[in-house]
C-alpha positions, 0 to 999 in steps of 0.5 A: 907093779906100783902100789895102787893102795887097793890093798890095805889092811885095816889100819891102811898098811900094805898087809904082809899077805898083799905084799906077797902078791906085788912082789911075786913075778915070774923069773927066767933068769936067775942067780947063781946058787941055790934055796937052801934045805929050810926054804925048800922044807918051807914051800913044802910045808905050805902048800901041803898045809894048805891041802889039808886045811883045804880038805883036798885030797887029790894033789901032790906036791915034790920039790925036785933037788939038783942031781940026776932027777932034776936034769932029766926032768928038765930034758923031759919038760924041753922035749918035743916041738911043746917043750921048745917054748922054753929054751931057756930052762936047758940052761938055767941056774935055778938049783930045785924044781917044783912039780905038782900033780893031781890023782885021778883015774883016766876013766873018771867022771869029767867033774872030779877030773876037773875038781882035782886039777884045780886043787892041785893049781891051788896048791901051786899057787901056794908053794909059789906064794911061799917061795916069793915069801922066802925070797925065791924066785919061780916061773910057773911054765906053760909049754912043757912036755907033761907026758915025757916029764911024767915018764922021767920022774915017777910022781906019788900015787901015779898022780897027773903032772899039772904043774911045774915051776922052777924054784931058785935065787932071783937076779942080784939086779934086774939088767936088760935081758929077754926076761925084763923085756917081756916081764914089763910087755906082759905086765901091761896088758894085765889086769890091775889087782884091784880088779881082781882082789876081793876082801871078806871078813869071816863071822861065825855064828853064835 
């Protein structure tokens, strides 16, 4: 995405926050390798950070490694007619993968249903944002099979899966493939960041 300059700080430099927002996108394809153990502790820390300066109570975040768990969550998520929608995640190189789930009870009132999905999203959002921060990629999925994930990795407290993203290397180089093709085709229909980003400035009272 080009710099508009809608997101400046005060002294009219790009805001190390901001920056995070431009340079985060979702990746497909991604470099051989893997985040290393400090980057992964990172993403961790801030999304859980995050909840608990938050007050909520109600998501859970892991960062599943390579190994066993990580490619029965993978077969998991790819299961079904749903999980055909990323065929692409059978193959790929990224080396963790980011699940966040929320507790609630199947038997609870619809608005602290809804209240917990929406922290655990907020708390995504955050792991994603420190991941770009470190220089990782991700993709935020759609189109996974959550019931079967569920069922492969045991998530803390039997919470609801509601988020899963994959966590590794980006590209050296952005080449002509399906991931750059649709990034650009999908980022043109998007919504401008000045239409969405609002500043505010915090003042406690005497």
């Amino acid at each position: 995405m080009k710099y508009d300059g809608s997101l400046e700080g005060e002294g009219g430099s790009v805001t190390p926050l901001s920056r995070v927002f431009l340079d985060r996108r979702s990746v497909r394809k991604y470099a051989k390798g893997e985040a290393t153990h400090e980057q992964v502790a990172y993403v961790e820390l801030c999304a859980r950070a995050f909840a608990t300066q938050a007050g909520f109570t109600a998501p859970r975040l892991q960062v599943v490694g390579a190994g066993p768990e990580f490619e029965g969550v993978v077969r998991a998520a790819t299961s079904g007619l749903v999980g055909k929608v990323n065929p692409w995640l059978s193959f790929t190189q990224a080396r963790h993968i980011i699940l966040c789930g929320a507790v609630y009870r199947d038997g609870d009132d619809r608005s602290k249903v809804e209240r917990a999905i929406k922290e655990a999203a907020m708390v995504m959002q955050a792991a994603i944002l420190a991941a770009t921060e470190q220089g990782l990629a991700t993709c935020w999925m759609a189109g996974i099979n959550h019931e079967r994930v569920e069922m492969s990795y045991a998530m803390p407290d039997e919470a609801k899966l509601i988020a899963i993203s994959t966590l590794g290397l980006p590209p050296a180089r952005m080449g002509l493939s399906w991931d750059t093709v649709s990034y650009h085709l999908v980022s043109k229909r998007r919504r401008p960041l000045d239409a969405l980003w609002m500043r505010e400035r915090w003042e406690e009272k005497a």
